[in-house]
TORSEMI-160052 format. One record per residue: residue number from 1; residue in one letter; chain; x, y, z of N, C-alpha, C in turn. Coordinates in steps of 0.001 Angstrom, whole numbers. Atoms other than C-alpha are relative to their C-alpha. Example, Ala and Ser with C-alpha at 12.3 -4.5 7.8 and 13.67 -1.06 7.14 Angstrom:
BEGIN
[1 "a" "A" [890 -1190 0] [12300 -4500 7800] [900 1200 0]]
[2 "s" "A" [-820 -1190 -60] [13670 -1060 7140] [-770 1090 730]]
//
This chain:
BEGIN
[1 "x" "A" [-917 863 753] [-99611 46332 -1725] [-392 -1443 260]]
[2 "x" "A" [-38 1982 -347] [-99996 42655 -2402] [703 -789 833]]
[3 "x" "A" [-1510 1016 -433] [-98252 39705 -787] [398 -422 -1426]]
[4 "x" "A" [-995 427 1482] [-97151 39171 -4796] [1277 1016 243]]
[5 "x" "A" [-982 -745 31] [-95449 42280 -4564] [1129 -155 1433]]
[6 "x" "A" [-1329 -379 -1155] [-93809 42312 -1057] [874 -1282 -269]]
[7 "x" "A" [-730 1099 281] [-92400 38903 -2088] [1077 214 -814]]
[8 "x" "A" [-629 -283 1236] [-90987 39988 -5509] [1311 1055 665]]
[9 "x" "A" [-702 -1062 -688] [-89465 43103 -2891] [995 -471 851]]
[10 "x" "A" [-956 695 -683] [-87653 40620 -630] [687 -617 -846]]
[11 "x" "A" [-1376 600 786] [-86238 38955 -3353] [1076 939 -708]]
[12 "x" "A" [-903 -1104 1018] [-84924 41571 -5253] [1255 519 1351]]
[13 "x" "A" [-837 -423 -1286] [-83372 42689 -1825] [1276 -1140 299]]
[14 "x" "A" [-1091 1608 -101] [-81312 39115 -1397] [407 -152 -1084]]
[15 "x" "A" [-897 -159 1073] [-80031 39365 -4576] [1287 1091 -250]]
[16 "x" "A" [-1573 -1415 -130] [-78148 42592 -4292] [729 -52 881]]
[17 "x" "A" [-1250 393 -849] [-76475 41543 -825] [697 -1167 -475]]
[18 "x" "A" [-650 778 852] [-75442 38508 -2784] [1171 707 -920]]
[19 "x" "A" [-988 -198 1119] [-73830 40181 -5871] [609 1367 845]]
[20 "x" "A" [-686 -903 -143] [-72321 42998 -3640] [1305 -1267 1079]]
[21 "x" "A" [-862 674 -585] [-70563 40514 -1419] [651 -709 -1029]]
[22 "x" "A" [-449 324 792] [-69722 38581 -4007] [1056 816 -903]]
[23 "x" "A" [-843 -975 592] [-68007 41628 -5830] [1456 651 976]]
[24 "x" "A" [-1061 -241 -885] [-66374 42216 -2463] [927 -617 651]]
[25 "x" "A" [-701 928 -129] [-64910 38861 -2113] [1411 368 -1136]]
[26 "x" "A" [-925 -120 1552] [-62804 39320 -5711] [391 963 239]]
[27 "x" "A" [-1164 -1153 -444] [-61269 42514 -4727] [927 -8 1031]]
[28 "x" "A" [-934 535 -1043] [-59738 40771 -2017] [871 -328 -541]]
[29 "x" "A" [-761 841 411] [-58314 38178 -3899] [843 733 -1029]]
[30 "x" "A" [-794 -666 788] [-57114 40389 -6924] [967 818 923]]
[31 "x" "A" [-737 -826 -1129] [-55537 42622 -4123] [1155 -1079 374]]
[32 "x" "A" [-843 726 -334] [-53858 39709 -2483] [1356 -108 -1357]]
[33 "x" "A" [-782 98 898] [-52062 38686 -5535] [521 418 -880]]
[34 "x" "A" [-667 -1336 613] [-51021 41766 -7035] [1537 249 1473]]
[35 "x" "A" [-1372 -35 -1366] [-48767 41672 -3350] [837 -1103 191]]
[36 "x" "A" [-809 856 134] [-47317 38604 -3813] [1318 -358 -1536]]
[37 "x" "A" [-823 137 803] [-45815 38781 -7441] [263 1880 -188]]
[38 "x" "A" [-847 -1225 402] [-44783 42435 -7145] [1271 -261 1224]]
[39 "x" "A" [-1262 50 -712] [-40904 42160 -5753] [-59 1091 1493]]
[40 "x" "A" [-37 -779 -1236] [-40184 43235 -2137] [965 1293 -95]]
[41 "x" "A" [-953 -774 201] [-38502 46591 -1691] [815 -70 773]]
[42 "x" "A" [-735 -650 -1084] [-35780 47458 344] [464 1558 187]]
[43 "x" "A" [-569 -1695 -188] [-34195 50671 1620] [1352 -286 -568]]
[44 "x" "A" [-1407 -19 1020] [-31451 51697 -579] [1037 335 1162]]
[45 "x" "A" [-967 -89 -1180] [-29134 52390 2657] [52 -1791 151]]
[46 "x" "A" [-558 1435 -777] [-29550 48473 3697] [750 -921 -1731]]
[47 "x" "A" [-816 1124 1269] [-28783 47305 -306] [1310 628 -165]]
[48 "x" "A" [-1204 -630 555] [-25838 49507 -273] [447 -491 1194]]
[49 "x" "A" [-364 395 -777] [-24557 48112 2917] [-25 -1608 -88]]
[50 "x" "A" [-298 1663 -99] [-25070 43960 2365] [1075 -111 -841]]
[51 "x" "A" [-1157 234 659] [-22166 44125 -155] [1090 399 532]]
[52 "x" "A" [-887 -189 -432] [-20178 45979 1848] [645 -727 1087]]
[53 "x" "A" [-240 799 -945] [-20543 43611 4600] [1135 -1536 -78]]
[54 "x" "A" [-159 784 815] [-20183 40736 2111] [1831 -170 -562]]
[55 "x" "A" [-1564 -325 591] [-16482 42632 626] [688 -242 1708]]
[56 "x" "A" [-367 146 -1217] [-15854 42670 4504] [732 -1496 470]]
[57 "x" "A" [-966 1733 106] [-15826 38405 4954] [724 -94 -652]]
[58 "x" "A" [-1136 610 1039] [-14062 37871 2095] [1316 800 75]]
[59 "x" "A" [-1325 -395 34] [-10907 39958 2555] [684 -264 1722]]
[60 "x" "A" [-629 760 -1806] [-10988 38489 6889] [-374 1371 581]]
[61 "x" "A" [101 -875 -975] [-12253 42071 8280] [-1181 -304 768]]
[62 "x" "A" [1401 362 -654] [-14627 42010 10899] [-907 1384 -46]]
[63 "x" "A" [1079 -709 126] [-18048 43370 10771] [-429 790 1123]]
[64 "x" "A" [695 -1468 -1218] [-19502 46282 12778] [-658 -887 1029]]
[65 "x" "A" [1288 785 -742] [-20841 45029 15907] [-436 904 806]]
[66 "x" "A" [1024 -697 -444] [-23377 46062 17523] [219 1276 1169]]
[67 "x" "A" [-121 -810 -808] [-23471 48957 20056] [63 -590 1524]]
[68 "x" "A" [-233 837 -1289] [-22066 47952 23241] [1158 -1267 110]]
[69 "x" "A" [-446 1124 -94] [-20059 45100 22148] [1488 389 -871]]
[70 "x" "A" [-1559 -157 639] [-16111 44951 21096] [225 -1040 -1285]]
[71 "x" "A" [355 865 644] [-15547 43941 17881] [1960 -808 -143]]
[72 "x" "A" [-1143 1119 128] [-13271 40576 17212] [964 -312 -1374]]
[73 "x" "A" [-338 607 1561] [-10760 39369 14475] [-111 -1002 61]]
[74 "x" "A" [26 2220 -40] [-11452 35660 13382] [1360 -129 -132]]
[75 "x" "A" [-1542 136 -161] [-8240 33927 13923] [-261 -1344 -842]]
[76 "x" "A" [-189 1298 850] [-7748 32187 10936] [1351 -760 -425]]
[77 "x" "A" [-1344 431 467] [-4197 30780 10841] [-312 -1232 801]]
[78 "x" "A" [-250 1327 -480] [-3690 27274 11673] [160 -599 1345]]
[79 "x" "A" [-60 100 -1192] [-3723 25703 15142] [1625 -744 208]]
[80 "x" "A" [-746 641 -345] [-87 24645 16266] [12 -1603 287]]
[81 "x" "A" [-93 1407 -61] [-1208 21534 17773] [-795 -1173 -849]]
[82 "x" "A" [1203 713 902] [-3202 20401 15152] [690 -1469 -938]]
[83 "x" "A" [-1079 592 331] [-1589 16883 13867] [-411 155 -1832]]
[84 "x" "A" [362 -54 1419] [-1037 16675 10039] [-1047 -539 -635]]
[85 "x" "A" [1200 649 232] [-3947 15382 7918] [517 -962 -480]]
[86 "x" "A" [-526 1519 617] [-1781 12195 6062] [1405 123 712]]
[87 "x" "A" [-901 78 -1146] [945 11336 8947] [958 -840 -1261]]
[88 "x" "A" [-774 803 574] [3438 9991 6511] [1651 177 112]]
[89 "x" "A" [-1304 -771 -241] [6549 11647 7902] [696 -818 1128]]
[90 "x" "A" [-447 1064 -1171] [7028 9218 10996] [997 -1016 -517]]
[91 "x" "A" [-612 840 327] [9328 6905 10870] [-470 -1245 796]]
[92 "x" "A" [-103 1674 -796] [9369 2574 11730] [636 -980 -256]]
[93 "x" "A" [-1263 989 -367] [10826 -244 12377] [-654 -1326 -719]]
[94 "x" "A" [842 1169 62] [9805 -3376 10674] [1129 -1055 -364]]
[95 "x" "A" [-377 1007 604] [11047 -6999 10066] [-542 -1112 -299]]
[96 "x" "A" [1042 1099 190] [9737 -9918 8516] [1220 -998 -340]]
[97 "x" "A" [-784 1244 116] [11796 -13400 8776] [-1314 -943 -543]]
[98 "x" "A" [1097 955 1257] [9699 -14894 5441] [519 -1395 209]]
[99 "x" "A" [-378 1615 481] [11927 -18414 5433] [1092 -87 985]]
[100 "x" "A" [-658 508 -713] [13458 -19857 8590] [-96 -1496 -125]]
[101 "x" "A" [-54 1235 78] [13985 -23254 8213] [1189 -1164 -460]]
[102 "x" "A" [-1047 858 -116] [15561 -26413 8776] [-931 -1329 -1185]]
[103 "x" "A" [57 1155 1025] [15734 -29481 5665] [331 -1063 329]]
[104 "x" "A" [-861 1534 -385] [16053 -33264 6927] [417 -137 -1234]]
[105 "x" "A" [-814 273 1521] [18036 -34974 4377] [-690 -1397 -600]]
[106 "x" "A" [212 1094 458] [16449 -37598 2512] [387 -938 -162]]
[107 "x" "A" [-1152 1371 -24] [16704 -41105 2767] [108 -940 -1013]]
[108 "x" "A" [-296 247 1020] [18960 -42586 389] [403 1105 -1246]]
[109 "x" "A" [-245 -1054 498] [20017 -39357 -1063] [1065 525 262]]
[110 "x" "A" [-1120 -530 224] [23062 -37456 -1664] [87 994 1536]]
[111 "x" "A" [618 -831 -637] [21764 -34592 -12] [455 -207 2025]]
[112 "x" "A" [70 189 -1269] [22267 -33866 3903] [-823 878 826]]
[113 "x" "A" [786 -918 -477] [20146 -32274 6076] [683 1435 908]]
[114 "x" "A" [-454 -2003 13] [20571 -28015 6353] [-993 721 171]]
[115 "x" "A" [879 -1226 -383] [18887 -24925 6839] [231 654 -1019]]
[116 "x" "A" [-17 -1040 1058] [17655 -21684 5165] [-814 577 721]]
[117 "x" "A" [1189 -1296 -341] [16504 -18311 6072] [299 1078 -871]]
[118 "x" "A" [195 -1278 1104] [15427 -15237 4064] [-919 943 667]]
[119 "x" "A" [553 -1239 -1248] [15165 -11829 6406] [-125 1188 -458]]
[120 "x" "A" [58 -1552 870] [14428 -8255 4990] [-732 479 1206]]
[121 "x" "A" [979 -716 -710] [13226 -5468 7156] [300 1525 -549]]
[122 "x" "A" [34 -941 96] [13230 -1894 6788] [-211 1099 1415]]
[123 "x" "A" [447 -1229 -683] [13576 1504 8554] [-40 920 -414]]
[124 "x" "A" [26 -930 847] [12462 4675 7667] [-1986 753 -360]]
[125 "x" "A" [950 -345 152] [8917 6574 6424] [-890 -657 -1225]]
[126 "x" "A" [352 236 1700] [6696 6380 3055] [844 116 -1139]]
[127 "x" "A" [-659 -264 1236] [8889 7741 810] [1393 -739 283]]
[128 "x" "A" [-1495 253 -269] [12518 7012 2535] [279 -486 496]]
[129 "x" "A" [145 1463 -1226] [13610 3533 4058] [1712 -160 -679]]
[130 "x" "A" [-1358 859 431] [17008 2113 4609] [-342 -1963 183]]
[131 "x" "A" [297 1368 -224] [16340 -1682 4080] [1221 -795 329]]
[132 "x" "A" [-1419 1197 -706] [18532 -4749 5606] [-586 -1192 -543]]
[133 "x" "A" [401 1533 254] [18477 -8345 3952] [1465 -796 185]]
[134 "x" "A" [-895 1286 -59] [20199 -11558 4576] [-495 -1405 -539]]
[135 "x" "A" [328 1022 329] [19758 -14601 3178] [1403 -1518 178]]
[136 "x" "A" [-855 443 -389] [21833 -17927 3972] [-953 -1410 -226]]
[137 "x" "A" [207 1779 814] [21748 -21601 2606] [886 -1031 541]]
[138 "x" "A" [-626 879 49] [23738 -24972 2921] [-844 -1261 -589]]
[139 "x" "A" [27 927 209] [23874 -27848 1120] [-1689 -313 -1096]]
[140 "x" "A" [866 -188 1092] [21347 -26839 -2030] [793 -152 -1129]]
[141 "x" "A" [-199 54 1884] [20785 -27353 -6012] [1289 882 -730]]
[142 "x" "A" [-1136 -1065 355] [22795 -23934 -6159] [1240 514 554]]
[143 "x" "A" [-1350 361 -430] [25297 -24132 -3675] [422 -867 1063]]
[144 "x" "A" [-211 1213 -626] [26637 -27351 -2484] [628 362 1600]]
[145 "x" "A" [-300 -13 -1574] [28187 -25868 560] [-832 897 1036]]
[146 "x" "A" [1051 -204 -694] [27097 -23066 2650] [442 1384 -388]]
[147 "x" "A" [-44 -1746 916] [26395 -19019 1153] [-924 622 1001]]
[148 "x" "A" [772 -1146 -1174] [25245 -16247 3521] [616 1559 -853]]
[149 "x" "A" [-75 -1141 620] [25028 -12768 1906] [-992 1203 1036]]
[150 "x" "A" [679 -1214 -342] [23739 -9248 3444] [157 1174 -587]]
[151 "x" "A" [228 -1137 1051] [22355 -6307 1703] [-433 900 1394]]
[152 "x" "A" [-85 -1272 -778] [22646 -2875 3154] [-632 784 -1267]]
[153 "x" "A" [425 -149 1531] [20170 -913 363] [-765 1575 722]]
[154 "x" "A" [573 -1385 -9] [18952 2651 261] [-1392 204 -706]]
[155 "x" "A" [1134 161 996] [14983 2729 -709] [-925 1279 -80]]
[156 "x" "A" [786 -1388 194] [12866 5220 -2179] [-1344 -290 -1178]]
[157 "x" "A" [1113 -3 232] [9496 5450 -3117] [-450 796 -1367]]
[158 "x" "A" [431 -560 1176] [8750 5804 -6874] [-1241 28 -567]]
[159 "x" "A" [1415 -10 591] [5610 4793 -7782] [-1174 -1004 1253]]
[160 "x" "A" [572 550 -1088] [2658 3334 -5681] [316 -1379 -342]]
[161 "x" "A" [-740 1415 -882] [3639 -385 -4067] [1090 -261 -781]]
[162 "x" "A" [-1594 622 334] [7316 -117 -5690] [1160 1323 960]]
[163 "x" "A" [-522 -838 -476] [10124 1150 -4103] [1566 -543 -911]]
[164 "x" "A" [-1051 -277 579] [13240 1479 -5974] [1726 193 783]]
[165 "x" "A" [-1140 407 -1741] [16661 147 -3719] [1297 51 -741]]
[166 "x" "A" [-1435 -382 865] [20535 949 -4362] [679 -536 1180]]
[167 "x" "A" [-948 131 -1206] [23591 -272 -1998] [397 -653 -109]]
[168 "x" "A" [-1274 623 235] [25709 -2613 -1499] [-267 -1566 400]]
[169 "x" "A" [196 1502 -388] [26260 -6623 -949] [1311 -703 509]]
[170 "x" "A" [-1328 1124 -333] [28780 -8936 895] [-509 -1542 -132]]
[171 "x" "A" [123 1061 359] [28756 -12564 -54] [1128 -1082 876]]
[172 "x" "A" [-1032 867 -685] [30479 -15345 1729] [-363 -1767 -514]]
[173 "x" "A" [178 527 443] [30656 -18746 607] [1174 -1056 243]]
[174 "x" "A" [-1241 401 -217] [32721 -22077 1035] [204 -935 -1407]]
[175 "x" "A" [-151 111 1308] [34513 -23280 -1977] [1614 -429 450]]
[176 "x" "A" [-921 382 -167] [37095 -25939 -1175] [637 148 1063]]
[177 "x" "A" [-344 -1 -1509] [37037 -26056 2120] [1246 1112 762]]
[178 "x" "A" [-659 -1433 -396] [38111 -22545 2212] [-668 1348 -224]]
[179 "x" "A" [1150 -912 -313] [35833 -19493 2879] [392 1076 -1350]]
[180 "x" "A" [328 -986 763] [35581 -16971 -223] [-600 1523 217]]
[181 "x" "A" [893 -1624 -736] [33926 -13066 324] [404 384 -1395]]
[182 "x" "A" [-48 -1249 873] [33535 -10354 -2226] [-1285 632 155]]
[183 "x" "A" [1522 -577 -463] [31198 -7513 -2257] [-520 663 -1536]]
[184 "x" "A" [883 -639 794] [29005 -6155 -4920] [-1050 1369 44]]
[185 "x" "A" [1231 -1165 39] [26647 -3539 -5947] [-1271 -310 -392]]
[186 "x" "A" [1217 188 314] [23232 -3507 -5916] [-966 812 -418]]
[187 "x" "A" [1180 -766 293] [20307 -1984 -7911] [-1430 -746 -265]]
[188 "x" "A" [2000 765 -1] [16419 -3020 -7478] [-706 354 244]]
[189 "x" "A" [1259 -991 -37] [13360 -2779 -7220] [-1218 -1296 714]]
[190 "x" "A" [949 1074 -648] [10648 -4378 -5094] [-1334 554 197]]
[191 "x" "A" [1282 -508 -6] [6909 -4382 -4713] [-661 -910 -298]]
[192 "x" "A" [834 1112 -98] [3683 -5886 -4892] [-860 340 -1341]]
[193 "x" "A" [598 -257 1333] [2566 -6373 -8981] [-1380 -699 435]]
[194 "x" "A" [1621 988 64] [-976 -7286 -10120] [-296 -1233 667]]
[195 "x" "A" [221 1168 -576] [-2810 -9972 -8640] [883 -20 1066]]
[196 "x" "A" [-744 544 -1591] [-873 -9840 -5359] [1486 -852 -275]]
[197 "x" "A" [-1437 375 146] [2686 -11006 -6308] [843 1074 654]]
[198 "x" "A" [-810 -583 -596] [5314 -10077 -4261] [1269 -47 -1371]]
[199 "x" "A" [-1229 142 875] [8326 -8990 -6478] [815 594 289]]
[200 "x" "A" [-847 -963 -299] [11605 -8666 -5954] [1455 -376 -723]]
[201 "x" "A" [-898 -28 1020] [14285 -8162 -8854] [1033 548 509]]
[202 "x" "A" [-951 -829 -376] [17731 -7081 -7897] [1396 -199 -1432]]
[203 "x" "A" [-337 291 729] [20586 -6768 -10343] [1505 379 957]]
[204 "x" "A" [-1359 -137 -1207] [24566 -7425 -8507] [861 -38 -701]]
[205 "x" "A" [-1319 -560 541] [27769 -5807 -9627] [1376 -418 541]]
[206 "x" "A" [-1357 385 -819] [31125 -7681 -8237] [720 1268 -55]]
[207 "x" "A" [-736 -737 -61] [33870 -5918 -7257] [1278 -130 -1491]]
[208 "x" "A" [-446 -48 1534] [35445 -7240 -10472] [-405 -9 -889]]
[209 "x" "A" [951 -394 502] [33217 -6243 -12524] [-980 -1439 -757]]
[210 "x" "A" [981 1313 177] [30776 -9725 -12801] [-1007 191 250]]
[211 "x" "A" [1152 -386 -7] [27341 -9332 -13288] [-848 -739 -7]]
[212 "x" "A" [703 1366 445] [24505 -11853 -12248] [-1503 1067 609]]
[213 "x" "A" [1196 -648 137] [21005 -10919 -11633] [-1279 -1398 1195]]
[214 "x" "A" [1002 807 -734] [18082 -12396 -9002] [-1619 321 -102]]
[215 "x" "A" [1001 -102 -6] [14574 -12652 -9360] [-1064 -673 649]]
[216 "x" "A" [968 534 -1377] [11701 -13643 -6298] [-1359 246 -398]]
[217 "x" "A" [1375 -362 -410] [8356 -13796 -6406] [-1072 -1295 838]]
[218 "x" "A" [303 895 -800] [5856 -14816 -4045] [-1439 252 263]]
[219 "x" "A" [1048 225 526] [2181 -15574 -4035] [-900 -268 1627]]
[220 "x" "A" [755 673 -1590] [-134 -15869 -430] [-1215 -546 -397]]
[221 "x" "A" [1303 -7 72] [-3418 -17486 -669] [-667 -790 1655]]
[222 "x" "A" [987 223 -1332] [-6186 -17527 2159] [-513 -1295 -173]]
[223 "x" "A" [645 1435 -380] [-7305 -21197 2775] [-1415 374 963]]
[224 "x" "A" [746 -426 -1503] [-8764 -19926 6166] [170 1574 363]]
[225 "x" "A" [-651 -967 -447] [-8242 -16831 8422] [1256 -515 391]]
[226 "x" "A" [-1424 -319 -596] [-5094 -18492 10093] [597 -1001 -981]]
[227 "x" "A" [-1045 1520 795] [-4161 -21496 7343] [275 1155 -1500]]
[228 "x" "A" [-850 -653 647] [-2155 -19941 4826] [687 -433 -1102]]
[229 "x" "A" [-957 952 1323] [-408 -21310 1401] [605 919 -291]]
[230 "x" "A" [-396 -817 391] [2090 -19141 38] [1073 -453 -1317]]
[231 "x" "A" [-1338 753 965] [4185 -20054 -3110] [1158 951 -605]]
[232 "x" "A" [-1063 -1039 145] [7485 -18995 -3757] [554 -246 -1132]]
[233 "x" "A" [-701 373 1081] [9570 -18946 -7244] [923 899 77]]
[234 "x" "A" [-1219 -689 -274] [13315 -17814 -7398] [754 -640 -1191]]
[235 "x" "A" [-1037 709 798] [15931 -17899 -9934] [977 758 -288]]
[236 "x" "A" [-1246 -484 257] [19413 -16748 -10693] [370 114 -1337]]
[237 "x" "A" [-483 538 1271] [21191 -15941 -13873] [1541 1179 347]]
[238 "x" "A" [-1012 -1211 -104] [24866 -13931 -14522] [872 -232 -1025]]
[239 "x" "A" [-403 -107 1202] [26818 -13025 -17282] [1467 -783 -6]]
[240 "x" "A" [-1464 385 -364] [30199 -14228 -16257] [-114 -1129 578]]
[241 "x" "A" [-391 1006 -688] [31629 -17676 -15282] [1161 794 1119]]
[242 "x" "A" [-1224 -693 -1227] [32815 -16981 -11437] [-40 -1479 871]]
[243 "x" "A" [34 1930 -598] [33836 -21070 -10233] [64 268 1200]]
[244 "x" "A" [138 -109 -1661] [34806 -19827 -6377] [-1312 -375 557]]
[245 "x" "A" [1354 40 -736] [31276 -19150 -5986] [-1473 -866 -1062]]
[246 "x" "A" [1002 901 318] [29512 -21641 -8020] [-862 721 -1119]]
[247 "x" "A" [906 -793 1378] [27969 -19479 -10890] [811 113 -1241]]
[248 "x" "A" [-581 -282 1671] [28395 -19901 -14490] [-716 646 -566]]
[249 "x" "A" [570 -1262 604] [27263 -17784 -17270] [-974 -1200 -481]]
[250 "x" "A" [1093 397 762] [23694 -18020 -18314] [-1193 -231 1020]]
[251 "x" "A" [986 -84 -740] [20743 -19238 -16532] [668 -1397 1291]]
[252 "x" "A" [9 667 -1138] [21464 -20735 -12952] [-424 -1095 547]]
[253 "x" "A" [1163 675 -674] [18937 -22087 -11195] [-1512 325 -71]]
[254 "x" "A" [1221 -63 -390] [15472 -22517 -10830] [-700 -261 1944]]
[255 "x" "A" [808 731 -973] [13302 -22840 -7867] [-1584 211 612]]
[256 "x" "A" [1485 -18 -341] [9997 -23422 -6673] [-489 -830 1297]]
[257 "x" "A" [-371 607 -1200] [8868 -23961 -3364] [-1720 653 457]]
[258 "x" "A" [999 -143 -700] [5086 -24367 -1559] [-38 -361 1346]]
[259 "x" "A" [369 67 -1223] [4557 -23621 1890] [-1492 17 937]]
[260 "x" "A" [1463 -261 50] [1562 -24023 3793] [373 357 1975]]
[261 "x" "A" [295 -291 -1136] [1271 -22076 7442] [-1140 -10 646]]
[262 "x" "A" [786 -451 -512] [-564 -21697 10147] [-214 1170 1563]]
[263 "x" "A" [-622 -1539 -1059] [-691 -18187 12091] [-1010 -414 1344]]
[264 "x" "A" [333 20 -1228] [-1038 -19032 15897] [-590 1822 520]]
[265 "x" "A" [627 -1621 131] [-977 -14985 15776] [806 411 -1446]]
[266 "x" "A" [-46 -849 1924] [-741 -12641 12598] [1986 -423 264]]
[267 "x" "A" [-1777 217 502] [3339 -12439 13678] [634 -1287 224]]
[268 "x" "A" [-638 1250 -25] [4135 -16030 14319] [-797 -1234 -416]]
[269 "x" "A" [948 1592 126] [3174 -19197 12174] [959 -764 -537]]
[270 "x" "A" [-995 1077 107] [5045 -22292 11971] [-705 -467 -1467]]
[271 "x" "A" [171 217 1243] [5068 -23829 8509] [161 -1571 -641]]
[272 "x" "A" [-857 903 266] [5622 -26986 6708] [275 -106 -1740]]
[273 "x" "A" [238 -217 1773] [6150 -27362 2888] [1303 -1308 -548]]
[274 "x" "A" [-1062 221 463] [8503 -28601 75] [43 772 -1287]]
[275 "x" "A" [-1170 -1226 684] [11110 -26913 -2246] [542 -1566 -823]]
[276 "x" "A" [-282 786 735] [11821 -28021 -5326] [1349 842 -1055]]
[277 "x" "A" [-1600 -1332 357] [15559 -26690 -6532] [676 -602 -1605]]
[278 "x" "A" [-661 574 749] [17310 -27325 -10273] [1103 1138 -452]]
[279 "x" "A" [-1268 -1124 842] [21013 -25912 -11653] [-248 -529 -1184]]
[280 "x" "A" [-378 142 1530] [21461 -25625 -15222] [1565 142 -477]]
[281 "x" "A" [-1470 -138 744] [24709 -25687 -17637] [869 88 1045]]
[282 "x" "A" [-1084 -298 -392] [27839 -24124 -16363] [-323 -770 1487]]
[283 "x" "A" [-301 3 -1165] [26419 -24076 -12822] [-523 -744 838]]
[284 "x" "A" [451 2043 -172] [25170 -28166 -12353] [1661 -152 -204]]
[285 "x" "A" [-1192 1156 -339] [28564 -28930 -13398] [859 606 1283]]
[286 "x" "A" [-889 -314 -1005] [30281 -26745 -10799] [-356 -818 1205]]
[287 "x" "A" [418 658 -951] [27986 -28146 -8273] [687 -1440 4]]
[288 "x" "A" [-600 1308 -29] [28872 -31701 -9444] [1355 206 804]]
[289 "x" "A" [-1460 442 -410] [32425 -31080 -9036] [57 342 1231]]
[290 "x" "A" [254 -270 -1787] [31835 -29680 -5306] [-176 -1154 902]]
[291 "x" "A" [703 1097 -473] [30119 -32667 -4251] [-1452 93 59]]
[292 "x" "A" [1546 -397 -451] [26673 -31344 -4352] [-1081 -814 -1125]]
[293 "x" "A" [1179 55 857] [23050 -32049 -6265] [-272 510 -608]]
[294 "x" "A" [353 -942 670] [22238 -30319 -8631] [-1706 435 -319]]
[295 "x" "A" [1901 289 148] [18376 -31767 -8592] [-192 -232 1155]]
[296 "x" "A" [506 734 -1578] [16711 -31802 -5086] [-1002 341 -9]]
[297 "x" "A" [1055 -205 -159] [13436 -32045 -3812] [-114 -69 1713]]
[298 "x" "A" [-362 265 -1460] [13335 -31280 -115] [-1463 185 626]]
[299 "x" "A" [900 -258 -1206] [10930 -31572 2655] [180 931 1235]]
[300 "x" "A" [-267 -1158 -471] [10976 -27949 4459] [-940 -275 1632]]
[301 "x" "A" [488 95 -1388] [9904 -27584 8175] [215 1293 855]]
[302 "x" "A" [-740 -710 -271] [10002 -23766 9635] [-771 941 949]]
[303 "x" "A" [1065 -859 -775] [8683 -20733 11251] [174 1389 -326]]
[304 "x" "A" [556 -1287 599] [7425 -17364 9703] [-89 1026 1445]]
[305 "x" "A" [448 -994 -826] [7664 -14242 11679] [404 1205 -491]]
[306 "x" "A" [-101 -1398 476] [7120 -10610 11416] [78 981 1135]]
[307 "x" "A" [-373 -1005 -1551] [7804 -7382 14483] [369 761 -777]]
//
């Protein structure tokens, strides 16, 4: 034999371990992936058992356990000491003395120098509060001498920041250098409207049936963290002329009054401001005839606190 031929004999030889390996690579791979997209089986004993396990959680039984071991019930009822998730059932105590203050009297003016405070607090939860107010004057636009009133009011929680108030009112008042009282009924409603206004509407029922009506609102704005402006507007009106106590029918008074604090702490800040007070019709002339003003502009001086 040639070296042509034994050459031609080695090649031919390296060609066929080529295309047999090659043929034996690809039966791998077809193999492989015939085992990956055919679905896994299970034993029909374990698929007939995961549902039963499955019906097991969901109705609270417990599952088989293992050999050797005792089986448990989950204890799913509620923990006794567990506190509620929205605590709104507590009750508290709050008061806020909004307007303590004393008025020098201007000089050259009718006017003498007096006081004024305006106290509301509440006790009670979210929904159910008994509220307490007092308010008390001398020697103002609306009554020339000196008026102290307290509300005893039943409040309840109708809609979010209003609460809806019922109860009663005593009034005291001097009127000819002789003390007056009667008590009334009260229905209102208080809360904090849009934009941050404090509001607080009440509507008062005499005991002889005289009907006048009050309306408050009151305005805070941040200067600083502790400097404070707050503006207040108030006005009276009532259907009935009642002369004892200085109210005629129709619209009352006005008033408007800027304070400007500053909170030493959140519950105590001294204040200074001025208050600007006018009667109208009926109840300017009563004032007149009292001895009083009916137009004042006062310079306020006081101290804000809340507990």
């Amino acid at each position: 034999m040639s070296l042509r031929h034994v050459h031609l004999v080695a090649l031919i030889s390296l060609l066929r371990v080529v295309i047999c390996a090659s043929v034996a690579s690809a039966q791998t791979v077809l193999s492989t992936s015939n085992m990956a997209s055919t679905p896994p089986t299970r034993d029909t004993a374990t698929a007939q058992k995961v549902p039963a396990q499955t019906a097991q959680l969901r109705v609270g039984q417990p599952l088989d356990a293992p050999p050797g071991q005792k089986r448990t019930q989950p204890n799913l009822s509620p923990q006794q000491d567990w506190p509620p998730p929205v605590n709104d059932r507590e009750n508290h105590l709050f008061t806020l003395v909004d307007v303590l203050e004393y008025r020098p009297s201007t000089g050259g003016g009718e006017n003498t120098s007096d006081y004024r405070w305006d106290i509301e607090g509440w006790y009670g939860g979210d929904y159910n509060r008994v509220w307490f107010k007092s308010e008390g004057q001398r020697d103002t636009a609306f009554k020339p001498g000196y008026d102290v009133d307290f509300q005893l009011l039943y409040g309840r929680f109708i809609q979010k920041y209003y609460d809806l108030q019922v109860g009663g009112r005593v009034e005291t008042q001097s009127f000819r250098g002789r003390n007056v009282t009667r008590g009334l009924g009260v229905i209102g409603i208080e809360g904090l409207v849009p934009y941050n206004y404090e509001l607080e509407a009440a509507l008062f029922i005499a005991q002889n049936g005289a009907v006048s009506a009050r309306l408050s609102l009151t305005k805070e704005l941040l200067l600083t963290q502790r400097l404070i402006a707050q503006g207040r507007f108030e006005t009276n009106a009532a259907i009935q002329r009642v002369e004892e106590f200085t109210t005629g029918s129709g619209l009352n008074n006005l008033e408007f009054g800027v304070r400007l604090r500053y909170e030493i702490r959140r519950e105590v800040a001294p204040y200074v401001g001025i208050s600007l007070d006018r009667s109208f019709g009926e109840t300017a002339t009563l004032v007149r005839q009292q001895g009083g003003d009916p137009s004042q502009i006062r310079f306020v001086m006081g101290m804000r606190m809340w507990f």
